[in-house]
N, C-alpha and C positions, 0 to 999 in steps of 0.2 A: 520428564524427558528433558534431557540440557539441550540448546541449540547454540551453536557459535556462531560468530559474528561472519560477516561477510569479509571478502581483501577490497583493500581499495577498489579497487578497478569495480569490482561487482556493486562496492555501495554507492559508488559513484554513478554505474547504470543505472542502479533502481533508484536512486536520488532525483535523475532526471526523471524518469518514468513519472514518480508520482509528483513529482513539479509539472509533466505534461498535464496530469489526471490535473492535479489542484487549478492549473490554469483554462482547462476547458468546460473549468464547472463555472467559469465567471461571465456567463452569459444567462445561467441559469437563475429564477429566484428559489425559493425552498428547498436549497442543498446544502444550505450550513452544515448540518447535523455532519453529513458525509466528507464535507470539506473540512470541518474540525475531527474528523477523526481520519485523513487522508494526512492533515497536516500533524496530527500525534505523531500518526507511524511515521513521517520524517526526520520528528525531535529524536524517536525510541531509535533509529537508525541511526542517526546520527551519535546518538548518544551510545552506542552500542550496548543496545538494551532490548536484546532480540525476542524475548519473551513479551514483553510488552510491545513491541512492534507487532508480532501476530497479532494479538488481541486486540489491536488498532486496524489492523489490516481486514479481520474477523468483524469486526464492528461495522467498517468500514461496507463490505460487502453485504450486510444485513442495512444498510442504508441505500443501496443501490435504487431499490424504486421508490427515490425522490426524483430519480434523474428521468426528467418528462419524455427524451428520446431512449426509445427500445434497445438501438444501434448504439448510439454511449453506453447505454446497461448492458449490452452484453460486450463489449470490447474492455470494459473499465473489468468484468468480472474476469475476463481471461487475462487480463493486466495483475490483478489482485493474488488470481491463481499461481500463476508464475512468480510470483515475488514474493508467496507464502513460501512456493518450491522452492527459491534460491537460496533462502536459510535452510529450508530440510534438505537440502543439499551440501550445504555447507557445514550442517552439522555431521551428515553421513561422511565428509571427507577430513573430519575431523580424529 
């Protein structure tokens, strides 16, 4: 399945999104694992390299229970959802 890239304006929303996630995990210790693959999917986004950004993004969310609060795990996983959805979105409007 091909997925395309996001427009500006949408990379630029989920660029900040996951700079929020990467920033509220620095309170936490034991979430490198999901912080290095939170900060992948920014390179793979940036880099317009949308396939490897899922799979960053996919990682990313099989990492969720290092984060010691319930309420981050599950707001970070409906973050994760919707950012998975705005490429398969953008690939559908492609």
């Amino acid at each position: 399945m091909r997925h395309s890239t996001l427009n500006p304006t949408e990379r630029e929303a989920d660029l900040t999104r996951l700079d929020e996630m990467i920033a509220a995990l620095e309170r936490f210790s034991n979430v490198d694992l999901l912080k290095e693959h939170l900060q992948s999917a920014r390179q793979y986004l940036l880099g317009a390299m949308p396939e490897e950004y899922l799979l960053s993004l996919g990682w990313a969310r099989q990492a969720l229970d290092t984060v010691p609060d319930s309420d981050i795990q599950s707001r970070f996983d409906k973050t994760i959802a919707e950012l998975v959805g705005d490429v398969s979105g953008a690939s559908r409007a492609s």
